[in-house]
C-alpha positions as CSV (number, residue, x, y, z in Angstrom):
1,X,80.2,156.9,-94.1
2,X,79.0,155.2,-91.1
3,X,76.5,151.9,-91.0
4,X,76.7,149.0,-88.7
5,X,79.4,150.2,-86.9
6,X,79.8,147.7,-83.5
7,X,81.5,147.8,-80.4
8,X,82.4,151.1,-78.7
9,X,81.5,153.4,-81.9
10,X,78.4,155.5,-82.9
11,X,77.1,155.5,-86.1
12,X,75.4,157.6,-87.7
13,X,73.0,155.0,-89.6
14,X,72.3,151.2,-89.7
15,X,71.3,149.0,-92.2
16,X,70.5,145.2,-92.4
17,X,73.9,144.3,-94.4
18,X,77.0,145.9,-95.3
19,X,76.8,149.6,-96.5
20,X,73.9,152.9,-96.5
21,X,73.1,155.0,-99.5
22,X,73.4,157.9,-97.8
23,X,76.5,159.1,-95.3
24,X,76.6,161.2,-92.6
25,X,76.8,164.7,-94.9
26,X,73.8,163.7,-96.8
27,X,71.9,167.1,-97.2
28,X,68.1,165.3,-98.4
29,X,67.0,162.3,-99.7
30,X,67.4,161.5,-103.6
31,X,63.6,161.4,-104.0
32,X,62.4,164.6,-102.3
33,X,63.0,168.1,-103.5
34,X,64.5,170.0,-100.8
35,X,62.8,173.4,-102.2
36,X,59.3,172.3,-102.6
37,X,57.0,175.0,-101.7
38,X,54.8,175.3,-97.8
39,X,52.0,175.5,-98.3
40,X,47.8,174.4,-99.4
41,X,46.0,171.2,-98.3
42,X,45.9,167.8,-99.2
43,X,42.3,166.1,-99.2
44,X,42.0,162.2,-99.2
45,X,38.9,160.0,-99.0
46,X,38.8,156.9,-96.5
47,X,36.2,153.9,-96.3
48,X,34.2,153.2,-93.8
49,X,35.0,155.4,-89.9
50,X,36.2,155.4,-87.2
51,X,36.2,155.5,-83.4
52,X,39.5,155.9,-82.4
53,X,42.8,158.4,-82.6
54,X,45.1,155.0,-81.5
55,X,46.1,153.0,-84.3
56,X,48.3,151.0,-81.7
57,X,46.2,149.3,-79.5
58,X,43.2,146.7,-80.8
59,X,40.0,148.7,-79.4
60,X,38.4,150.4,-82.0
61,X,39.3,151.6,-85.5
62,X,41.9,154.3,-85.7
63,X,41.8,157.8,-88.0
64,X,43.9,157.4,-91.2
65,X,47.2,159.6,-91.0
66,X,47.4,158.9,-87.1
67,X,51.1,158.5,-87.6
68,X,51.8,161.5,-88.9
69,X,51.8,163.1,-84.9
70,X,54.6,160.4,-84.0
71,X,58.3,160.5,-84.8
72,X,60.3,157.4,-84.4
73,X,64.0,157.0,-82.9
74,X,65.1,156.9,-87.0
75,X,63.9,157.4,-89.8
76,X,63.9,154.7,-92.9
77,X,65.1,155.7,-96.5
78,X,62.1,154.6,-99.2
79,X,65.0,154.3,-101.8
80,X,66.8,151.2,-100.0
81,X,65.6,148.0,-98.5
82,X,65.9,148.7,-95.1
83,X,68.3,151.7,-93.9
84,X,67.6,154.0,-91.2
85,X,68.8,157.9,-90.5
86,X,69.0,159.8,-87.8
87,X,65.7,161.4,-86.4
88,X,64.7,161.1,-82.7
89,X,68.2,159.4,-82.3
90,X,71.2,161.1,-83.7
91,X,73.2,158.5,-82.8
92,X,72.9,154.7,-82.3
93,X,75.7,151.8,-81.5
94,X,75.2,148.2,-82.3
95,X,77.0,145.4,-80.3
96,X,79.7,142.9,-82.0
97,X,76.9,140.5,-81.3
98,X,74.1,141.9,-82.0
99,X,72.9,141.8,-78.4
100,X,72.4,145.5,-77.7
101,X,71.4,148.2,-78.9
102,X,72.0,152.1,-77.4
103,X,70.5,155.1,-79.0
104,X,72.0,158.8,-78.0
105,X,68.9,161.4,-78.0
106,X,68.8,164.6,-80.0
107,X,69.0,167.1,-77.2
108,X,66.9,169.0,-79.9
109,X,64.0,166.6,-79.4
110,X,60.8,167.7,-78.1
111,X,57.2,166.9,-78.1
112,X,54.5,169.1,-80.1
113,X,53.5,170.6,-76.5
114,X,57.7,171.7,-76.0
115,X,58.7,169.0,-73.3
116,X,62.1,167.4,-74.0
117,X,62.1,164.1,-75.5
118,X,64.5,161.9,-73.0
119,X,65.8,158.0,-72.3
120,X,62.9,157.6,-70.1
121,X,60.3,158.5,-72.7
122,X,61.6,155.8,-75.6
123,X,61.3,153.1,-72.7
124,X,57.7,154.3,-71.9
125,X,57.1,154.0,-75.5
126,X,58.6,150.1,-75.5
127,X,56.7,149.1,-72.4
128,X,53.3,151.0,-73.3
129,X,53.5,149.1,-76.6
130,X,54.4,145.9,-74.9
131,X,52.0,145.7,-72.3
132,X,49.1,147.6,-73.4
133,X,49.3,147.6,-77.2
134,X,47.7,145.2,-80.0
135,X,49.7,142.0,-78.9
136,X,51.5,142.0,-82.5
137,X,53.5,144.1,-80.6
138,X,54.8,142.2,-77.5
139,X,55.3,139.7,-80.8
140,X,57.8,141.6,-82.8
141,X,59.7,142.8,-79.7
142,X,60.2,139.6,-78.4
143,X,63.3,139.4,-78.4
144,X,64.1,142.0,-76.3
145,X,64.9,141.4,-72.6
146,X,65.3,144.7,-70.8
147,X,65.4,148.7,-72.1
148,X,68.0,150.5,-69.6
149,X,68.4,154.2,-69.1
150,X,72.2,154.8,-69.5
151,X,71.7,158.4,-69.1
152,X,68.9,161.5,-69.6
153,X,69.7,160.8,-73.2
154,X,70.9,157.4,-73.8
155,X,69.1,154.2,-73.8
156,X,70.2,150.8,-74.4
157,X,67.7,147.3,-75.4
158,X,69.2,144.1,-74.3
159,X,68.3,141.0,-76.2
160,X,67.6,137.7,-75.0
161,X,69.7,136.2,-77.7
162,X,72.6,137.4,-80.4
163,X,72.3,137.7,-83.9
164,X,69.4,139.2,-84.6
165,X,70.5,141.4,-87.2
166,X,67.3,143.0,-88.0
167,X,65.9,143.8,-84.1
168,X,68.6,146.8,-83.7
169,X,66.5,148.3,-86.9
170,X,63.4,147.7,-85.9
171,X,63.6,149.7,-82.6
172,X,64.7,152.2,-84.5
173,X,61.5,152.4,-85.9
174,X,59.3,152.1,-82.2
175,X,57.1,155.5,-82.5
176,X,57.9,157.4,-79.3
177,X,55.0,158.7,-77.3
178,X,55.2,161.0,-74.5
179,X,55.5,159.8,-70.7
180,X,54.0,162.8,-68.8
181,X,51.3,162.9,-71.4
182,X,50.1,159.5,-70.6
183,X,50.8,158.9,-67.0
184,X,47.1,159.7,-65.9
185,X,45.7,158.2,-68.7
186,X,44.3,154.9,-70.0
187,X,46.6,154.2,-73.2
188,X,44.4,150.8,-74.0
189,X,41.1,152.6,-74.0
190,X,41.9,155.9,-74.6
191,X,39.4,156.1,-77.4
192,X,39.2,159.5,-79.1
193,X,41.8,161.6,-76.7
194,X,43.5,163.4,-78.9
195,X,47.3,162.4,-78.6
196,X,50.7,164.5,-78.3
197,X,53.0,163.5,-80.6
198,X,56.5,165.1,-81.8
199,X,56.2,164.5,-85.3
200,X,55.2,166.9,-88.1
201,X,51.6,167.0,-88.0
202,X,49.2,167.1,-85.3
203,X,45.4,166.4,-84.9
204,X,43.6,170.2,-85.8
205,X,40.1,168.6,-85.5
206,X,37.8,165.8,-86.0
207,X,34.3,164.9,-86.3
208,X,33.9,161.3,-85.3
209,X,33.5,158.9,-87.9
210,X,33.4,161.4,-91.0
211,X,36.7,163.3,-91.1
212,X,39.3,164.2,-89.9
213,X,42.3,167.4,-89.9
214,X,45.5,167.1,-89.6
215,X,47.7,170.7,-88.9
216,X,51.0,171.0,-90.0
217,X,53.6,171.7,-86.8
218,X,55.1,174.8,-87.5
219,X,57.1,174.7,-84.5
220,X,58.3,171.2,-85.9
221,X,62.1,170.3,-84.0
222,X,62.9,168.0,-86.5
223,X,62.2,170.4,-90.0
224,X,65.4,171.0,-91.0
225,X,67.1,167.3,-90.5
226,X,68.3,165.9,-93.8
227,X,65.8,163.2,-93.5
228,X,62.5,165.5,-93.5
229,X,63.8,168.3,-96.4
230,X,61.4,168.4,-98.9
231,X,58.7,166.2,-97.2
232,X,55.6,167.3,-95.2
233,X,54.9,170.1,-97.7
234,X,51.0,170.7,-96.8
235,X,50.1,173.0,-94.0
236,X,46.9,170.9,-93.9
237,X,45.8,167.4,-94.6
238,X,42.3,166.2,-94.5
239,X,40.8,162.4,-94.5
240,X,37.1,162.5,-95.2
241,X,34.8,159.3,-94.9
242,X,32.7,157.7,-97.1
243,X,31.1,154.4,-96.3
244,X,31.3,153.3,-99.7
245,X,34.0,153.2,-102.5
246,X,31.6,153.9,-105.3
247,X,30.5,156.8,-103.7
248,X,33.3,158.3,-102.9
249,X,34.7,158.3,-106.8
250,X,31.5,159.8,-107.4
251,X,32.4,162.4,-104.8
252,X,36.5,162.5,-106.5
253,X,35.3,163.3,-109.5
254,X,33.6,166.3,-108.9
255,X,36.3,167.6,-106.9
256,X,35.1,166.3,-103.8
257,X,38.6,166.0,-102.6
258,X,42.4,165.4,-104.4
259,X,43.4,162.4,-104.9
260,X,42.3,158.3,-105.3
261,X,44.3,155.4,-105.0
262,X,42.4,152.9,-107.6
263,X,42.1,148.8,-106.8
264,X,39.4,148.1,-109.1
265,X,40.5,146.9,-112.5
266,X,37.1,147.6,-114.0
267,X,36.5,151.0,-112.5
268,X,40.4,152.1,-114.0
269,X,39.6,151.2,-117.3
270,X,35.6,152.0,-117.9
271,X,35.2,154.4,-115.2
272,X,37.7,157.3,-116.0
273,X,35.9,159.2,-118.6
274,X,34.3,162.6,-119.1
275,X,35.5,166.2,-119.6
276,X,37.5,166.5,-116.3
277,X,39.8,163.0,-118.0
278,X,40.2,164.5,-121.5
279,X,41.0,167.8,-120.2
280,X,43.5,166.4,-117.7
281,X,42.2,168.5,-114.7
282,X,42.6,164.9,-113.4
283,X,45.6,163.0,-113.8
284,X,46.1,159.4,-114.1
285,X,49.4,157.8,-113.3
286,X,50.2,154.3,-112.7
287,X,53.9,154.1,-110.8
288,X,55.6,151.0,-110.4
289,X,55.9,149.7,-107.3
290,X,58.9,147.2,-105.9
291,X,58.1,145.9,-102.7
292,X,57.6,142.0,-102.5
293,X,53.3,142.5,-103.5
294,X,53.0,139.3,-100.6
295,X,49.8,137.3,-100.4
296,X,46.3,138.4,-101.3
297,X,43.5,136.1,-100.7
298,X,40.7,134.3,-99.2
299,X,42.3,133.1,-95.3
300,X,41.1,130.5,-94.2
301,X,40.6,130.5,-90.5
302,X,42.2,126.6,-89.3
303,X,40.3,127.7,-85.8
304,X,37.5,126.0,-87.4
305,X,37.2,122.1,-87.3
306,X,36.2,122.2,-91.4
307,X,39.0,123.3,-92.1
308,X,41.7,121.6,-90.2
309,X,41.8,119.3,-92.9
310,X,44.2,120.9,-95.4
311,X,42.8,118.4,-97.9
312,X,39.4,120.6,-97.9
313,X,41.5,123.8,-98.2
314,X,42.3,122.6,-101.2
315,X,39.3,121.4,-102.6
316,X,38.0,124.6,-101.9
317,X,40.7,126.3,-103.3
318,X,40.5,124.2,-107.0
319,X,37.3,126.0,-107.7
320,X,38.0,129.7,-107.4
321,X,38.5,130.1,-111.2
322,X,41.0,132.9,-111.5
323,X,41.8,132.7,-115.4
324,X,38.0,133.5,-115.9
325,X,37.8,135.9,-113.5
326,X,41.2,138.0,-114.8
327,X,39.3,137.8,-118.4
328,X,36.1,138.3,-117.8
329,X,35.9,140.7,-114.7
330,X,39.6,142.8,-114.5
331,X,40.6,143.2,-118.4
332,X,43.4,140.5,-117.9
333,X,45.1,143.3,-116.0
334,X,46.3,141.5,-113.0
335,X,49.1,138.3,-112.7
336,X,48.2,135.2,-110.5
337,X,49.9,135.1,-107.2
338,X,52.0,132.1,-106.4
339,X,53.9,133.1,-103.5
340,X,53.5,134.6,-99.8
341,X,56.5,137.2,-101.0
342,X,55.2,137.5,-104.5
343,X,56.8,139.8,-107.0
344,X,60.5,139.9,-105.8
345,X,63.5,137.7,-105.2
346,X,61.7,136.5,-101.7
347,X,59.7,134.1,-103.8
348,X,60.2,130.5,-104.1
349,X,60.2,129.2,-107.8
350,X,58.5,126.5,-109.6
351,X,61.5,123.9,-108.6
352,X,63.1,123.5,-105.1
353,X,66.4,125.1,-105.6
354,X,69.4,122.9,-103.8
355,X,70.0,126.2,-101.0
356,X,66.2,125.4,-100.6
357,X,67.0,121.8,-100.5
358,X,69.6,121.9,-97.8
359,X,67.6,124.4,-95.2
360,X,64.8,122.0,-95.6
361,X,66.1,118.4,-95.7
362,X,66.6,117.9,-91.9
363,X,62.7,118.2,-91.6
364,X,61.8,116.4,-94.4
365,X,60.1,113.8,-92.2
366,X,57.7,116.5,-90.9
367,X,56.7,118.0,-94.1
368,X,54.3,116.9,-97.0
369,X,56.7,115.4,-99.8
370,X,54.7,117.7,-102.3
371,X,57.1,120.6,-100.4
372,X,60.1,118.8,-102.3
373,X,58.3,118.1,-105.8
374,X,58.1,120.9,-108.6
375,X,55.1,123.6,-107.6
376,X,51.7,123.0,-109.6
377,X,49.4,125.9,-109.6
378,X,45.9,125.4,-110.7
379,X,45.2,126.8,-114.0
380,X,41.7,126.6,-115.9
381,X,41.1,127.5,-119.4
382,X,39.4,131.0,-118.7
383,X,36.0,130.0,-120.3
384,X,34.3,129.3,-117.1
385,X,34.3,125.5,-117.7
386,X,36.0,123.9,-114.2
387,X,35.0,120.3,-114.6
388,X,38.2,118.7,-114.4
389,X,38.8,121.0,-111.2
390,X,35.4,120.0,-109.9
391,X,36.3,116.5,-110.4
392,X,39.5,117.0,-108.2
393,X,37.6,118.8,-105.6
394,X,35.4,115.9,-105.7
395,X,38.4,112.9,-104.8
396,X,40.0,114.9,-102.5
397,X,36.9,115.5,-100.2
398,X,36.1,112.0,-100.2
399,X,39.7,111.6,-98.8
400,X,38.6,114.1,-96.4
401,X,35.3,111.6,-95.5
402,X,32.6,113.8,-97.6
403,X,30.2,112.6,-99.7
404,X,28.3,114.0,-102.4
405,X,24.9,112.9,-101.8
406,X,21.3,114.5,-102.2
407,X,23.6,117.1,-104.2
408,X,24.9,117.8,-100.5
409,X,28.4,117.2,-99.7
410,X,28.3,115.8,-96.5
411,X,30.4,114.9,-93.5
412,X,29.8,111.3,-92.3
413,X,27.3,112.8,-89.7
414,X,25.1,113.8,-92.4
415,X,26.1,117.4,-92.4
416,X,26.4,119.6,-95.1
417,X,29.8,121.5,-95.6
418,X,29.0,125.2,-95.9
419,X,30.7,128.2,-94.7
420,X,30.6,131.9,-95.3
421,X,32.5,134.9,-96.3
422,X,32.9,137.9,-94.6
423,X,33.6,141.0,-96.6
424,X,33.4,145.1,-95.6
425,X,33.7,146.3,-99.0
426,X,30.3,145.2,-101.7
427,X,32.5,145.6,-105.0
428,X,34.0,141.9,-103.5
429,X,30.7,140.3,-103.9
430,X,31.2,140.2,-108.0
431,X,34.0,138.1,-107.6
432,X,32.7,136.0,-104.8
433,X,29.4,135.1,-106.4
434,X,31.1,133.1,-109.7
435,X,33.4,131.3,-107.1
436,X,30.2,130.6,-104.9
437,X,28.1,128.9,-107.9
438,X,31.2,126.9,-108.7
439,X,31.0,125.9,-105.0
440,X,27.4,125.1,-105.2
441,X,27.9,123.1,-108.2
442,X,29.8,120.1,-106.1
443,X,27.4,120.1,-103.1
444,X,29.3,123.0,-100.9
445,X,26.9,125.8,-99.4
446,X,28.1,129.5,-98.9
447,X,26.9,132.8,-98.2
448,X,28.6,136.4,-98.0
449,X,28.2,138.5,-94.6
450,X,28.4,142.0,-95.3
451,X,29.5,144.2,-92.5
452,X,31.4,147.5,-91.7
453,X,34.7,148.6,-91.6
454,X,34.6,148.3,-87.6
455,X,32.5,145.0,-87.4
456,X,34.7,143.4,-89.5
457,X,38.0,144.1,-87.8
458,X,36.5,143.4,-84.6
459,X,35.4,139.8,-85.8
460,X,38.6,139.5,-87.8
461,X,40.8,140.2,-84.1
462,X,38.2,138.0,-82.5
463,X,38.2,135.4,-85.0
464,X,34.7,135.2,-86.0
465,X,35.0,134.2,-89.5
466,X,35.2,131.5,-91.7
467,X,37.1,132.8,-95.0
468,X,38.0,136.6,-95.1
469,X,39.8,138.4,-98.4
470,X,42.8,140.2,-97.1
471,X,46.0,141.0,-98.1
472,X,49.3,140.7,-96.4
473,X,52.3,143.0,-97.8
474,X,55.9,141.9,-97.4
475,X,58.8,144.1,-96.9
476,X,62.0,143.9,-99.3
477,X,64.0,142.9,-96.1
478,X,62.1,140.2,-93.9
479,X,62.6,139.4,-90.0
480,X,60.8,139.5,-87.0
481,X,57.4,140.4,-88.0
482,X,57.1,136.9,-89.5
483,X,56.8,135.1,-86.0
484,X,53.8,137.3,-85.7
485,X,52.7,136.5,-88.8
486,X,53.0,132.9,-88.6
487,X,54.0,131.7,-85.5
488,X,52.5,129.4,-83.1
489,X,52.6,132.1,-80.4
490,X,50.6,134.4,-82.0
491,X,48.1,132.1,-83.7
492,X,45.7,132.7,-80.5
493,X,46.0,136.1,-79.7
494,X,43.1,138.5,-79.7
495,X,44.3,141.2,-82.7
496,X,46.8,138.7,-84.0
497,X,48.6,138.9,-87.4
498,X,48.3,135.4,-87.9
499,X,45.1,135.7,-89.9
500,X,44.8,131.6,-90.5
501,X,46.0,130.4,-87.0
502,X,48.5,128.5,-88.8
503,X,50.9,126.9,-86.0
504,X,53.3,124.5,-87.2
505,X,56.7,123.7,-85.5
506,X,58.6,123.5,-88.8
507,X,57.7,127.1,-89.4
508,X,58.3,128.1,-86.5
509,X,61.8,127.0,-86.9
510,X,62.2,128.7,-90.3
511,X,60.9,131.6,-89.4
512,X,64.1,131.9,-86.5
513,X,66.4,130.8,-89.1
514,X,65.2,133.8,-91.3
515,X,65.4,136.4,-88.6
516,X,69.3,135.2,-87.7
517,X,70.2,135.3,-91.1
518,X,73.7,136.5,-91.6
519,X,73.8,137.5,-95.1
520,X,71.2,138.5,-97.8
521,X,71.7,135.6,-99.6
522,X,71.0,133.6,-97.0
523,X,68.2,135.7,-95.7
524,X,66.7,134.7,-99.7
525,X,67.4,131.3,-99.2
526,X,65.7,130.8,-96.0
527,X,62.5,133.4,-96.9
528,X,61.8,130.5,-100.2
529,X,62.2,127.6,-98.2
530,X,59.7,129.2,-95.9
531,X,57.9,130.2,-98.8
532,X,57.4,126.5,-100.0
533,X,56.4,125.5,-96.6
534,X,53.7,128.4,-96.3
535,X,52.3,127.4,-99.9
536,X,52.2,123.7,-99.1
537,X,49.5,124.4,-95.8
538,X,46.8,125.5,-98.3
539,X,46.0,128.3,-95.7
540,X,45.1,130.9,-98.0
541,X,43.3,130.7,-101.8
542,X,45.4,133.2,-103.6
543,X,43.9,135.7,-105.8
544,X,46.2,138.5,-107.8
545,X,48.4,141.3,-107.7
546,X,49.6,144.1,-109.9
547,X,53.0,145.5,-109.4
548,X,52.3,149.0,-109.4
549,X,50.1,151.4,-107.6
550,X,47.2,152.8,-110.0
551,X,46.3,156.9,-108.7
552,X,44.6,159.6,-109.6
553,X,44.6,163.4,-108.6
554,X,43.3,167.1,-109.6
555,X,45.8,169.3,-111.2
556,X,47.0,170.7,-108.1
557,X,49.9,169.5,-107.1
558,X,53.5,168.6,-108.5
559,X,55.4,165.5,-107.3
560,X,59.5,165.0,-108.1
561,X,60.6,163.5,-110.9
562,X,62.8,160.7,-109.1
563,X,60.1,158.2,-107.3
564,X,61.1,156.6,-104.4
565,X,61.6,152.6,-104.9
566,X,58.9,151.2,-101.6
567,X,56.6,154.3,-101.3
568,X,54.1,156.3,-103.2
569,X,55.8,158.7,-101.6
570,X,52.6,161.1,-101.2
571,X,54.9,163.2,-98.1
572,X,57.0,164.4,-101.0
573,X,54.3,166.1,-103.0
574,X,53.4,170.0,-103.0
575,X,50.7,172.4,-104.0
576,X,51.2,173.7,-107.1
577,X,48.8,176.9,-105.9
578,X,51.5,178.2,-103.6
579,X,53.5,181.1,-105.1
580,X,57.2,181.8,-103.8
581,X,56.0,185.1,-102.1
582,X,53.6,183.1,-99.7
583,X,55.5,180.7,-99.1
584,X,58.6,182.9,-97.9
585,X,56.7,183.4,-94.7
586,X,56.3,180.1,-94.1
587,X,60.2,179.4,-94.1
C-alpha cells in the first residue's frame, strides 16, 4: 500500500496524513457495487436557469451536472476524509518537503473527441483556471509558483513555500480541460459552447434556461479503473428547470421527474402525503450525512459603512429569534448552529481549550477578550417574546452612536438604520418576515428584494447586497480554500468566496497556520482557534442545520446498501428497469 510516499518514489495514492483505505490492488470502492446494471435515465429538477455550460469562470450561471464532462488528475474516495486514487494520473510523487509535486499521465488518457490527454494539457488547465477563471481560483492555487513539463506525460507544480501538506491533493483534484479544444476560443466568455471534456458524461443537448441532457460516454477511457466500477450507471441524465421550488414538487409528485432533495422542514413533514406516499411508489429516506454541516446564515456584507461596526452586527443578530422559529415554523427539526465548521470535530466548544489557548495567546492584544471568555449563544424562550434581547440590541446600538428616537433608530446624522435582504428563493420570506417585525420593533427598517437565480449571483459576485442567506459547507479535511474564504486577498475580488469581506490580519495568520499543519491534531487545533476568531467578528447571524440529507425518489432505482460517509452518492445508483439481457450489450 502506497500513500505519501516522498522523494524519488511513485505512489499510487496520497492522502493528507499517514495511511489510504484502499491500496494499490483495490478492485472498487466499498460503497459502489461493481455489477450495477447500464442502463435508463436519471431526471432531476433544478431552480431557477441558466446561461452558461462553464461553471468555472464568473460570467453567467452554469448548467447543473457540468462536471460530469471533466475528469480530474485523481480521483477522491467519499468514504475517507481526504484520499485520492489514480484517474487522469496513474501515478503521482510528493517531495520530502512538500515543495513539488509530479504527476505521470495515463497513456490511456484521452479526451471524449479521442485526442491524448498529455503534460501540456494539465498545465493549460492550471493557467486557464488561473488567469481566466472565477478568481477563487488564482486564490486556492496560490501557492503554486510554476507547472513544468518533465515529459509528454509528466508534469511537475513547484510551490513557493514547503509544507503545504494539503496543495499536492488539491491539484490532484484541478479538472483537466483540453488545449487544442480551447486554443481559438474565449474560455472567459464562452457562454453556451458546449465543452470537450474526458470524463463520463458529455452534453447530448440543451435548451437554454429550461433543461438540460447529459449522454453517457460509451467510449469512456477511464470505465474500467477501480475508482469508476459501479458508478455512472445511467446512459442518460436530465436537469429540468423550474423557477420555483413549490412548483417543481408539484411537478415531482406526479412523476414529473425522479428524484428531490428536500430543505424545507415544513414541506417534509405536511407535504408528503397521498396515494403515490402510502403506496411507496415514492420513497422517502433521510441518510446521515458527516461532513462538517459549516455555516448557514444571514452574511453580512462589512463593504457597507453600517455595518463595519461589529457592535451593530450584533445587535442585529440578538433579534433573529431562532428558538421560535425552530418551534413554530420547522417542527423543532433543526439544531442551532454555533460554529463556522459545525457538526464535526472542526468546531470550537463552549470553553477555550488550552491547544486553543496557546495558538491564540501571542495575538491576544489584537483580539476582542470575549475570544478568550466561555462562548454565549443567544437563546430566547421560543414564545416569540424577545424583550430582554430587544433591550440588548438597544445598549449596544447606543454604543454604536444610534438613537431610538421618533421610533427611528438613528445615526447621529439623523438617519435611520435600514437595510435590505436579498433572497432568490420566496419560501425564505416566512422566516424573514418574524425577524423583520422584531427589527421594526426597536426602530430598524428592512425590506426583502426578491430576484432570480442569475440576478442574485451576479449582485452577490458584485457585492450588491446588504444581508444575503447563504450557506458555506466545510470539508472534513481543511486547507487552502480557507484564504479564499476568509482572507484579506480575496475580500475584494469580483466572484469572491469571501461573502462578508471580512479582512483581518489575525485570520489571515491562522488561516496559514491551518494549511501548514503537520498533523491532524494540530490541523483540529488550529481550525477551533480559527473557529473562535470567526465567531467573535459577528459577520454572519447563524441560522440551522440538520445532519443528514432529507430525499425522495420514484420506485425506480436501487442504491447499495453501504452509503458513502461525504456524499449522497447519487453516481452509485442504478435503474432498477434494466434487465440483465439489455444490459449485456451495454458491457
Amino acid at each position: 500500500m502506497s500513500f505519501f510516499s516522498h522523494g524519488q518514489s511513485w505512489a499510487d495514492a496520497i492522502s493528507m496524513y499517514g495511511d489510504v483505505k484502499y491500496d494499490f490492488k483495490f478492485q472498487h470502492f466499498d460503497y459502489v457495487n461493481p455489477n450495477a446494471p447500464k442502463g435508463g435515465t436519471f431526471k432531476q429538477a433544478s431552480i431557477g436557469s441558466f446561461d452558461s455550460l462553464n461553471p468555472f469562470i464568473v460570467k453567467g450561471n452554469a448548467a447543473e451536472g457540468v462536471s460530469y464532462i471533466y475528469d480530474t488528475l485523481l480521483q477522491q474516495s467519499s468514504d475517507e476524509p481526504f484520499s485520492l486514487y489514480p484517474l487522469v494520473a496513474e501515478k503521482v510523487k510528493v517531495a520530502d518537503d512538500f515543495g513539488s509535486v509530479s504527476f505521470l499521465i495515463n497513456p490511456n488518457a484521452k479526451f471524449q473527441d479521442g485526442q491524448p490527454i498529455t503534460a501540456k494539457d494539465v498545465k493549460f488547465s492550471f493557467d486557464i483556471l488561473t488567469t481566466e477563471g472565477a478568481p477563487h481560483y488564482s486564490s486556492y492555487y496560490a501557492g503554486v509558483e510554476q507547472v513544468v513539463v518533465d515529459s509528454r506525460l509528466q508534469v511537475t507544480f513547484k510551490f513557493k513555500e514547503t509544507g503545504n501538506r494539503e496543495l499536492p491533493l488539491i491539484i490532484g483534484q484541478i479538472p483537466i480541460f483540453p488545449a487544442h479544444f480551447w486554443q481559438d476560443k474565449a474560455f472567459a466568455k464562452s457562454g453556451l459552447i458546449i465543452p470537450l471534456g474526458s470524463g463520463p458524461y458529455r452534453i447530448e443537448g440543451f435548451d437554454a434556461g429550461k433543461q438540460i441532457v447529459y449522454q453517457r460516454n460509451e467510449d469512456y477511457w477511464a470505465k474500467g479503473l477501480p475508482v469508476n466500477k459501479g458508478r455512472y450507471n445511467f446512459d442518460r441524465l436530465i436537469f429540468d428547470y423550474y423557477r420555483d421550488d413549490a412548483v417543481a414538487f408539484e411537478a415531482f409528485k406526479s412523476g414529473a421527474f425522479d428524484y428531490r432533495l428536500e430543505s424545507s422542514s415544513k414541506r417534509w413533514a405536511t407535504g408528503y402525503v397521498g396515494e403515490q406516499f402510502d403506496s411507496e411508489k415514492i420513497k422517502r429516506e433521510q441518510i446521515s450525512d458527516k461532513n462538517p454541516q459549516g455555516m448557514q446564515g444571514f452574511w453580512f456584507n462589512l463593504r457597507r459603512d453600517k455595518f463595519k461596526d461589529p457592535k451593530v452586527r450584533k445587535a442585529i443578530s440578538l433579534l433573529f429569534d431562532f428558538e421560535w422559529a425552530n418551534k413554530t415554523l420547522f417542527y423543532n427539526a433543526y439544531t442551532r448552529i454555533d460554529s463556522f465548521y459545525s457538526g464535526s470535530e472542526l468546531a470550537t466548544g463552549t470553553k477555550i481549550s488550552e491547544a486553543e489557548k496557546a495558538i491564540l495567546t501571542p495575538y491576544k492584544s489584537e483580539l476582542p477578550e470575549s475570544v478568550f471568555q466561555p462562548l454565549t449563544n443567544n437563546k430566547t424562550s421560543g414564545d416569540g417574546n424577545v424583550r430582554v434581547q430587544m433591550r440588548q440590541a438597544v445598549a449596544l446600538l447606543a454604543e454604536a452612536g444610534y438613537t431610538l428616537k421618533d421610533s427611528k433608530m438613528q445615526n447621529q446624522q439623523g438617519e435611520q438604520l435600514s437595510f435590505e435582504f436579498l433572497l432568490y428563493s420566496k419560501d425564505f420570506e416566512r422566516i424573514i418576515h418574524p425577524f423583520r417585525r422584531n427589527l421594526q420593533r426597536i426602530g430598524i427598517k428592512t425590506n426583502i428584494r426578491l430576484v432570480d437565480i442569475s440576478q442574485f449571483i451576479n449582485r452577490l459576485n458584485n457585492f450588491q447586497f446588504d444581508l444575503v442567506s447563504l450557506r458555506k459547507g466545510q470539508s472534513i479535511s481543511p486547507g487552502n480554500e480557507q484564504a479564499s474564504f476568509w482572507g484579506c486577498d480575496s475580500a475584494n475580488q469580483v466572484g469572491t468566496s469571501n461573502w462578508a469581506g471580512i479582512c483581518d490580519p489575525v485570520i489571515d495568520a491562522l488561516t496559514k497556520q491551518l494549511i501548514t499543519a503537520t498533523t491532524r491534531q494540530q490541523l483540529v487545533d488550529t481550525t477551533q482557534a480559527l473557529d473562535r476568531v470567526l465567531l467573535s467578528q459577528d459577520m454572519v447571524i447563524p441560522q440551522w442545520y440538520l445532519p443528514a440529507s432529507r430525499i425522495a425518489y420514484w420506485d425506480k432505482f436501487e442504491h447499495p446498501k453501504i452509503a458513502p460517509d461525504y456524499e449522497l452518492g447519487l453516481d452509485t445508483w442504478w435503474s432498477k428497469e434494466v434487465t440483465p439481457k439489455n444490459n449485456e450489450k451495454r458491457q
